[in-house]
TIGU-556897 format. One line per 2 residues: number of its first residue (from 1); their letters; for each residue x, y, z of C-alpha. Coordinates in steps of 0.02 Angstrom, whole numbers, m for minus. Example, Ala and Ser with C-alpha at 12.3 -4.5 7.8 and 13.67 -1.06 7.14 Angstrom:
REM residues 2
1> as> 615/m225/390  684/m53/357
REM end
This chain:
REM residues 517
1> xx> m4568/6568/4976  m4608/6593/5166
3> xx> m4774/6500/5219  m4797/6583/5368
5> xx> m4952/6689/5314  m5085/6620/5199
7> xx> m5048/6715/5043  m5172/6849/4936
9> xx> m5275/6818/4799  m5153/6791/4644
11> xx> m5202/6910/4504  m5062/6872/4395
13> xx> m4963/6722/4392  m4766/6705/4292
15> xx> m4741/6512/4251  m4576/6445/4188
17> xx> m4543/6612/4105  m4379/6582/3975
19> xx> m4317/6721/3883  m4146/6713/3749
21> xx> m4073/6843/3655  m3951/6792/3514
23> xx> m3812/6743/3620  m3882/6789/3786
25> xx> m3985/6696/3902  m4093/6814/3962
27> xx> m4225/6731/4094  m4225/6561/4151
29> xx> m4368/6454/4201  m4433/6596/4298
31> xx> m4601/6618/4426  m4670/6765/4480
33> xx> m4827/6795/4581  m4923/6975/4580
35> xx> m5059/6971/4720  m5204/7077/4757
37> xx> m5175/7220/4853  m4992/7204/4908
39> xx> m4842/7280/4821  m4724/7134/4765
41> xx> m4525/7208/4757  m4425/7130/4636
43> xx> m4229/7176/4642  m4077/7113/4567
45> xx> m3945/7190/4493  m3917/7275/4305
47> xx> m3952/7118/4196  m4031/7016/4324
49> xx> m4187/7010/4207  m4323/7104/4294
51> xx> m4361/7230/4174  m4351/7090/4048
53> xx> m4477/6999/4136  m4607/7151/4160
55> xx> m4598/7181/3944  m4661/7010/3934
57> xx> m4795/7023/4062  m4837/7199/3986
59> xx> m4819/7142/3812  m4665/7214/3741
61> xx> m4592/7045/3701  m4701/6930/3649
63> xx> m4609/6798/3609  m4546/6663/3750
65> xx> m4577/6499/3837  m4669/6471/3987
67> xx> m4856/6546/4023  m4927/6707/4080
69> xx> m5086/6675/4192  m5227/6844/4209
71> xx> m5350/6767/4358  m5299/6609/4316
73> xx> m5329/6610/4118  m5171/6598/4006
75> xx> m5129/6763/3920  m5029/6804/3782
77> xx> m4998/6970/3753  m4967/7037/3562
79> xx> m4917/7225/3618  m4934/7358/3752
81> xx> m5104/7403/3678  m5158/7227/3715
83> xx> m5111/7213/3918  m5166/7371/3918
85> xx> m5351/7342/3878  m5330/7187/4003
87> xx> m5290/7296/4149  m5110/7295/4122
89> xx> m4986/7446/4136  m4812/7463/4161
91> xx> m4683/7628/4183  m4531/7630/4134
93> xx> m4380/7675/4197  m4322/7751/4031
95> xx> m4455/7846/3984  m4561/7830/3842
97> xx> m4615/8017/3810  m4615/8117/3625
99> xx> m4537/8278/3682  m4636/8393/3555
101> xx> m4810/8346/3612  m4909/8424/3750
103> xx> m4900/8334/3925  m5096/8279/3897
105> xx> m5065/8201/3715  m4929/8119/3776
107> xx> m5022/8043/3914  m5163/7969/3797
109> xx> m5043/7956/3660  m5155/7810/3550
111> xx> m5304/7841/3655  m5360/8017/3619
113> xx> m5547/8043/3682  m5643/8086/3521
115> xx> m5799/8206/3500  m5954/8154/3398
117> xx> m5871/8176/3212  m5733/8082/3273
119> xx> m5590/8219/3304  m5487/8237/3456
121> xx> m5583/8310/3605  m5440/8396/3654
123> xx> m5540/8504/3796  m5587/8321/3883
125> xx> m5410/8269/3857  m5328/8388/3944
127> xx> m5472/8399/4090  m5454/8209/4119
129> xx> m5268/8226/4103  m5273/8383/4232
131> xx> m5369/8276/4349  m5250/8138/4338
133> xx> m5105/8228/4382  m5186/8334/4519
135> xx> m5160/8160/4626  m5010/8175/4615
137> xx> m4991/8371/4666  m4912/8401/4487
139> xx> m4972/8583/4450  m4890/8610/4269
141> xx> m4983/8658/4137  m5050/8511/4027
143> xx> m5019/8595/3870  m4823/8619/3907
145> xx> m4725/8512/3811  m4632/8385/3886
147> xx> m4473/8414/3808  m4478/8579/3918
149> xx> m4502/8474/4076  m4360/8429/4203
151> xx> m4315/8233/4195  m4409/8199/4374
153> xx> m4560/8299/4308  m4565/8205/4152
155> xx> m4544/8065/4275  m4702/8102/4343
157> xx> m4806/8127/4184  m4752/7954/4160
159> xx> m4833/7892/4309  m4988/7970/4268
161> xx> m4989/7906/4104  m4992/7740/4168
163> xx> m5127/7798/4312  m5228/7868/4169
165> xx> m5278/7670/4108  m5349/7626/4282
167> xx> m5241/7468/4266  m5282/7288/4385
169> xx> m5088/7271/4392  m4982/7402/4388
171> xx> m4789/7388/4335  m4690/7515/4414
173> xx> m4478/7514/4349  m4396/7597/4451
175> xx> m4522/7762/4473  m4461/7867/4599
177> xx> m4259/7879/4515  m4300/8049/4475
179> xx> m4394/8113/4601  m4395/8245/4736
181> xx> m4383/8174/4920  m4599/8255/4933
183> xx> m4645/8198/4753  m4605/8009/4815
185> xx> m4680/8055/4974  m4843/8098/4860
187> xx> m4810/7934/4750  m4798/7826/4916
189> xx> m4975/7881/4965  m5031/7838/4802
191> xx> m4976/7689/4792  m5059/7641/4973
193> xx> m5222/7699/4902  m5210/7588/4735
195> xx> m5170/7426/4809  m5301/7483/4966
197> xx> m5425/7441/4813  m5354/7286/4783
199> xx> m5229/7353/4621  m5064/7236/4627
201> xx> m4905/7340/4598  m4738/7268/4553
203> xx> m4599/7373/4598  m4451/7367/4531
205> xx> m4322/7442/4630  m4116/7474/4676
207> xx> m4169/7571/4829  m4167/7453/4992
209> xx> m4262/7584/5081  m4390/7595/4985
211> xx> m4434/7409/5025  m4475/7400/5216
213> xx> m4561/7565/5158  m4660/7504/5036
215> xx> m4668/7308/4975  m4738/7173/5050
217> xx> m4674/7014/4955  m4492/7040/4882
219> xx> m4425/6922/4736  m4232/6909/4710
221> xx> m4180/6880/4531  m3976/6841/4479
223> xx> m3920/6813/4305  m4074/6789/4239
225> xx> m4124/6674/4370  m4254/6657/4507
227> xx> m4152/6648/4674  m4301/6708/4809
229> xx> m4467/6774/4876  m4511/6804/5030
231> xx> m4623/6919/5142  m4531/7079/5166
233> xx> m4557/7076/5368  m4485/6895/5365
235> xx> m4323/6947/5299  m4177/7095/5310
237> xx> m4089/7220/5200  m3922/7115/5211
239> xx> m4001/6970/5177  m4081/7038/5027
241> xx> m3901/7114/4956  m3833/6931/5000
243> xx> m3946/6846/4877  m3930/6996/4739
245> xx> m3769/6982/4715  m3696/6834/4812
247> xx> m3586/6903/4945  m3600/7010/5092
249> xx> m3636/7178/5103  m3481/7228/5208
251> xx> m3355/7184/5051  m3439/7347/4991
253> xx> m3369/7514/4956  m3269/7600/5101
255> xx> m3174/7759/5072  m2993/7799/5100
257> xx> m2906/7945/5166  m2828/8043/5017
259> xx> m2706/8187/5037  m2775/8355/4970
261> xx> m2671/8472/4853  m2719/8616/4790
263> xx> m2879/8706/4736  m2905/8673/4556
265> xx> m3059/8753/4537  m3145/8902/4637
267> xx> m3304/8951/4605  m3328/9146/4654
269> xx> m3498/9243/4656  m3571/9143/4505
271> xx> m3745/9176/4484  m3833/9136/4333
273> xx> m4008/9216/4273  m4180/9140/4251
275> xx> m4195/9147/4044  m4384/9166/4075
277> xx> m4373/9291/4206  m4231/9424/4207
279> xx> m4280/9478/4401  m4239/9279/4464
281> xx> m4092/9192/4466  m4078/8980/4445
283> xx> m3905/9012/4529  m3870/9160/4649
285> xx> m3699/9202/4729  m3615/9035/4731
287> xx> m3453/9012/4807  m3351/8837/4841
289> xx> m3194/8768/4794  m3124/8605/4763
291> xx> m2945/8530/4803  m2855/8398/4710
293> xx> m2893/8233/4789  m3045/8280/4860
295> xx> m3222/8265/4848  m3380/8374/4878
297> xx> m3534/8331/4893  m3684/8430/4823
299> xx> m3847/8399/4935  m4009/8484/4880
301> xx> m4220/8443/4836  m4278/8442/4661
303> xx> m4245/8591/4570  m4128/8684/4710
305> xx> m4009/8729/4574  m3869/8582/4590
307> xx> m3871/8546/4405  m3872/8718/4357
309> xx> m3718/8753/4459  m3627/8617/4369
311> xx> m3689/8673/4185  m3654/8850/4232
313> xx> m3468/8802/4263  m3470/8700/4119
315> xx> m3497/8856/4028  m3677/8801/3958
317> xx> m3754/8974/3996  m3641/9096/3964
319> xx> m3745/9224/3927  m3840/9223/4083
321> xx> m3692/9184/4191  m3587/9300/4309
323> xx> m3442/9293/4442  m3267/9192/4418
325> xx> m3200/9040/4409  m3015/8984/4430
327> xx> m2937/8841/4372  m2767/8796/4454
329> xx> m2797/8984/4531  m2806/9077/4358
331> xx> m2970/9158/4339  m3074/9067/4174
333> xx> m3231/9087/4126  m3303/8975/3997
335> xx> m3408/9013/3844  m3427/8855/3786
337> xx> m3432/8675/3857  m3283/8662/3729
339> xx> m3182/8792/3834  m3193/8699/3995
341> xx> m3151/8532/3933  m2978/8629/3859
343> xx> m2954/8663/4023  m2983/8501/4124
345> xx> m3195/8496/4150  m3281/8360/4116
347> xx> m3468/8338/4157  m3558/8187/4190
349> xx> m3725/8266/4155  m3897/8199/4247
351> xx> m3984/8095/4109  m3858/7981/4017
353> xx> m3970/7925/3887  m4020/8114/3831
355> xx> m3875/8227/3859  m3705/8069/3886
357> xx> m3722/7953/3748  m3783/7925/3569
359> xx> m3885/7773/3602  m3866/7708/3407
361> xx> m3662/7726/3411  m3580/7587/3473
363> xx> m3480/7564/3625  m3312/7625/3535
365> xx> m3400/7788/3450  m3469/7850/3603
367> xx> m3302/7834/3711  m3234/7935/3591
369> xx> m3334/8068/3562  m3261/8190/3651
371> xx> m3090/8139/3602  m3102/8126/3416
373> xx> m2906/8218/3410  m2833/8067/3502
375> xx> m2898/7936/3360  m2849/8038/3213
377> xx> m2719/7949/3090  m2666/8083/2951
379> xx> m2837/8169/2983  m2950/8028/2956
381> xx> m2998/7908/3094  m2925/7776/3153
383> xx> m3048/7623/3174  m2899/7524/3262
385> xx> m2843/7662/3394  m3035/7680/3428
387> xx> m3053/7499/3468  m2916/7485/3554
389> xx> m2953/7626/3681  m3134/7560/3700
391> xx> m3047/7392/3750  m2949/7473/3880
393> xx> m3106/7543/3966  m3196/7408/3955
395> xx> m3068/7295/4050  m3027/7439/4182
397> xx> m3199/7472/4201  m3284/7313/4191
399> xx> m3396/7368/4035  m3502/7209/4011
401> xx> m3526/7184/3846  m3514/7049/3703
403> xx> m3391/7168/3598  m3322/7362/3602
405> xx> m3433/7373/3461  m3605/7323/3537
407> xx> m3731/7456/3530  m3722/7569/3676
409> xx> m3918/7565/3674  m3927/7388/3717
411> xx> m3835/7383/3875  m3891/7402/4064
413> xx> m3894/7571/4155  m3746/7540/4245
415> xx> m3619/7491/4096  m3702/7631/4001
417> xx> m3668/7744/4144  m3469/7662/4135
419> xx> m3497/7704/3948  m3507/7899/4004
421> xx> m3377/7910/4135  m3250/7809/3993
423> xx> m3292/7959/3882  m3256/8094/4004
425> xx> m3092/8020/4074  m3028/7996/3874
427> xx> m3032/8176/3887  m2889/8176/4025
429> xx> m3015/8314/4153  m2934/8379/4321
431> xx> m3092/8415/4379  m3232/8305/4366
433> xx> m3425/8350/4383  m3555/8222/4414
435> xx> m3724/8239/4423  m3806/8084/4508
437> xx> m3711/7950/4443  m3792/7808/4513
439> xx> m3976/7872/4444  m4068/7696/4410
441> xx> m3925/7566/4428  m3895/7423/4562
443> xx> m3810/7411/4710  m3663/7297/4629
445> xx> m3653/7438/4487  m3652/7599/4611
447> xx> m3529/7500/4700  m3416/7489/4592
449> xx> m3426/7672/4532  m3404/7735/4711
451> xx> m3225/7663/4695  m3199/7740/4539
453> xx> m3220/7909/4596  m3131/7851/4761
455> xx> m2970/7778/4620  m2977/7956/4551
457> xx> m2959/8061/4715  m2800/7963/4741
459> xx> m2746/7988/4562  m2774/8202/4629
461> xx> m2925/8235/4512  m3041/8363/4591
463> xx> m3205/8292/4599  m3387/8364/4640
465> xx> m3550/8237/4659  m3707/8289/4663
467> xx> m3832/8153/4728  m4013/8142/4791
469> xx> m3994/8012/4890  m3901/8056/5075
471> xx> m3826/7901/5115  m3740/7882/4962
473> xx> m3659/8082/4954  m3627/8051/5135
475> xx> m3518/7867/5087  m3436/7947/4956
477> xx> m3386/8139/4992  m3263/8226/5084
479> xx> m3377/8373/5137  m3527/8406/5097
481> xx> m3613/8570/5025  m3808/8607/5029
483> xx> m3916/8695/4913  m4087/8779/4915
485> xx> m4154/8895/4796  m4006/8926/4680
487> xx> m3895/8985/4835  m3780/8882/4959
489> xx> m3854/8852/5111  m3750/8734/5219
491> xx> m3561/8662/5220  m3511/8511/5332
493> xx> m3337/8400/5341  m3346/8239/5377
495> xx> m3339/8224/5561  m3506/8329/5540
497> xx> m3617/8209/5424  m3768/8193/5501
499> xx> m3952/8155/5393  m4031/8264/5498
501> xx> m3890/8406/5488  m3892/8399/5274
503> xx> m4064/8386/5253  m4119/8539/5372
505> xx> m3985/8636/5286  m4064/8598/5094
507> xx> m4275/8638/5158  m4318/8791/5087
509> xx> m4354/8871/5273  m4167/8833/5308
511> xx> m4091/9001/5390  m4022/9010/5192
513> xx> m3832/9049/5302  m3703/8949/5268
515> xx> m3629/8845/5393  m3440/8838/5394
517> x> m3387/8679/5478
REM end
């Protein structure tokens, strides 16, 4: 660690921390420091052990060697409940939510204020719960259930779940992955209030921005290993990549030039109607197409409509949906998600864990799930075929994993995330939607996804990205389109990617014209 500031008070000391798996060697002699008032990054890539450390701080795992130190008195945590009543919280990055229950009884799930005869005070509840999420500007009705939530406002409800305990140290994984550019804005400010009264956050984090931002210590973690920490102003962004994944950050992703063919898919006047609302539209009057070889890029805030657009093309809403599509110029319009994987679309849809995989199938079983034809052996499946094609994906996309048929469940966001896109290309798609594939996953991880879809433009798919993060759509994409309010309100090539140029276009006082570039 640099020396050459006198550190903060040490709330919570990390001594020697080893954690194994059956097989795996999880953490290793580890040592982590939370101090008073400061927000300590910790990085590392998928498997690097960070979240792994924070369940044993927070008490998810309660068994390991080495010693957990609260204001210098050894700790050992039985559960969540425990940490929790010492001043302990954590959020997850996969979030822990029961999609039937109301946004306040989720957020004092265990905890319910009771009245006099002992039954839920459900009026307090949802007052105290309305209070907590009025800090962070989150107007939604507390008795809304959260399965009827977005995934960044369920995000959020998270956040001020964790809030909600008044926690000493507070354990954030990775909170602002589904967030709106202004909802992190509103977390940020938080978070400079908390530690301003001496809270310690740990932030775990794949964002390097986020860390001259934000942090002021940063630990490094590889393999399972300690490798740094250091003050954040004492060190750079490079530097940081360097130790995470030991090499520089110039052997990363660059794209190549790719000759375009022709448009496989054209999106013409598609509009698709508000469910709750007949009068307003999610999607209004959307036009773009898509070439073979190339890639678009969608650009917008929190709920502009980009994932709508790609589920109304997927034919999700067909009842709400108007206008035409072509495929390979023959006008389709699909019913079903069925119909447009017949004819070459495949979706990579937002949140992997809910809507891509089947987190209690194995590695094999999900990879096939949308291809059940190609494994059949006189109309019964074939165990063999379906290992064997797992195998293949695994090599070619560098699934790590012990076997093909390791729970999908237990692996890291990014090979889960490979687990998806393995799934999709089975089905043999022409044109390929994805809806932030990098959500929650390291820099090593996005990397190597970024050539994927750079492998497939060559190979003359059609692709469309959509991505909340602007230097990322602007690495990857050919041009770039911008959305506000269900409608299209910007289009820029390449020579014409500018931060400032995308993100005017996608503010909801944009001029709401399109910009042909």
């Amino acid at each position: 660690m640099d020396s050459n500031k006198s550190a903060p008070e040490i709330i919570l000391r990390a001594q020697g921390i080893t954690k194994r798996w059956p097989g795996v060697l999880a953490l290793n002699n580890v040592s982590f420091n939370v101090y008073a008032g400061c927000v300590h990054a910790i990085v590392g890539e998928n498997g690097a052990g960070k979240s792994t450390l924070m369940n044993i701080i927070s008490g998810t795992y309660p068994a390991y060697e080495g010693d957990v130190l609260l204001r210098g008195e050894k700790v050992s945590f039985q559960n969540t409940a425990e940490a929790g009543r010492a001043g302990i919280s954590m959020i997850h990055q996969e979030l822990n939510l029961i999609p039937y229950l109301s946004i306040a009884e989720n957020m004092y799930l265990g905890r319910e204020p009771l009245t006099a005869l002992g039954t839920i005070d459900y009026r307090k509840m949802h007052r105290d719960a309305a209070q907590v999420l009025e800090r962070l500007h989150f107007t939604e009705d507390t008795h809304k259930p959260v399965g009827e939530l977005r995934v960044g406002q369920q995000q959020i409800v998270e956040i001020a779940k964790a809030l909600s305990l008044d926690a000493q140290v507070l354990i954030m994984d990775e909170p602002t992955s589904s967030l709106s550019e202004n909802e992190t804005a509103v977390l940020f400010g938080l978070i400079h209030e908390l530690t301003a009264k001496g809270v310690g956050i740990v932030y775990i984090t794949h964002k390097m921005d986020e860390l001259t931002k934000l942090a002021d210590y940063v630990t490094v973690l590889r393999d399972g290993n300690f490798i740094s920490e250091n003050r954040v102003e004492n060190t750079t962004t490079d530097e940081i990549v360097r130790l995470m994944v030991g090499r520089e950050r110039k052997d990363f992703f660059v794209k190549q030039e790719h000759p375009k063919g022709e448009k496989l898919l054209e999106v013409c006047g598609v509009s698709l109607r508000d469910s709750e609302s007949r009068n307003k539209y999610k999607v209004k009057d959307v036009s773009f197409d898509v070439r073979a070889g190339e890639v678009v890029g969608i650009y917008g805030l929190m709920g502009a409509g980009r994932s709508e657009i790609f589920e109304t093309v997927f034919g999700v809403h067909p009842k709400g949906t108007t206008g035409v599509l072509r495929v390979k110029g023959e006008e389709f319009m699909p019913k079903s998600p069925a119909e447009a994987i017949r004819r070459g679309i495949a979706l990579i849809p937002e949140d992997r864990k809910c809507d891509g995989l089947v987190l209690d199938m194995d590695i094999t079983q999900n990879i096939s799930l949308a291809s059940l034809k190609k494994i059949l052996k006189f109309g019964t499946l074939c165990k063999k075929a379906e290992v064997k094609i797992a195998d293949l994906f695994r090599s070619r996309l560098t699934i790590k994993s012990h076997s093909a048929r390791q729970k999908t469940g237990e692996l890291s966001g990014g090979n889960q995330q490979k687990v998806v896109l393995s799934k999709w290309l089975l089905t043999d798609p022409q044109i390929l939607l994805l809806d932030e594939p990098t959500r929650g996953i390291d820099i090593n991880a996005k990397n190597e996804i970024y050539k994927l879809i750079d492998e497939l433009a060559g190979r003359s798919l059609a692709i469309v990205v959509i991505s909340s993060e602007l230097p990322e759509i602007m690495a990857i994409s050919d041009r770039i389109i911008t959305v506000c309010g269900g409608r299209i309100t910007g289009e820029f090539t390449r020579d014409r990617f500018t931060e400032e140029n995308i993100l005017r276009a996608s503010l909801p006082d944009s001029t709401q014209t399109r910009k042909n570039s």
